[in-house]
N, C-alpha and C positions, 0 to 999 in steps of 0.2 A: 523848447525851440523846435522849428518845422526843421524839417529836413531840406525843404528848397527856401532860396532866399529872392524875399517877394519883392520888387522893386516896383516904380510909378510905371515902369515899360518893360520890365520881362522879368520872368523867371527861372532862375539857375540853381544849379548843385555842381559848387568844386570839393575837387577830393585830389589832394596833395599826401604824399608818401616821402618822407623827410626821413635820409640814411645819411649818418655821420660816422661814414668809414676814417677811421686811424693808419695812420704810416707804419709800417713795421711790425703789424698787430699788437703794439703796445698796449697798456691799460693807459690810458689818459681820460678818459669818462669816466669818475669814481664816483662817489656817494655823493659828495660836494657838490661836482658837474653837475651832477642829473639835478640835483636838486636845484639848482640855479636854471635850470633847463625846462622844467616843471613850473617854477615859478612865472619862467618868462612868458612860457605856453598858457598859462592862466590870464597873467595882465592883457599880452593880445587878445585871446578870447573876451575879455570884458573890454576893452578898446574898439576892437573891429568887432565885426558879427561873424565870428567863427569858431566852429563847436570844432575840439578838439576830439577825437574818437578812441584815440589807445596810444598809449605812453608805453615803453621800455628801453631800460637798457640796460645791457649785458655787461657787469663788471669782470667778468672772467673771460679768459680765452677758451675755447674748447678746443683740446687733445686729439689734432688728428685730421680738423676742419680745415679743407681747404677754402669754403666761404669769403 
């Protein structure tokens, strides 16, 4: 897949940065989540024309992080 997305009248490149901060710095993103999160990120990629570039997510809190 190109890196710009070629249309009949222009060509573009979006790049979207998607942060799912938690309340109270709970764990509520667990293994389950992500993984339903990943899935979904797939179907839209093959739905829409958009390349997904890097997945993570942090099951743990870290000690100390004010983040």
């Amino acid at each position: 897949m190109s890196e710009n997305i070629h249309k009949s009248h222009n060509v573009s490149r979006l790049m979207y940065h998607f942060v799912f901060p938690t309340k109270y710095r709970r764990v509520v993103i667990d293994e389950e989540v992500d993984k339903v999160i990943k899935e979904t990120c797939i179907e839209i990629s093959k739905r829409y024309e958009v390349e997904f570039l890097y997945h993570k997510c942090q099951h743990t809190l870290i000690p100390g992080c004010d983040c």
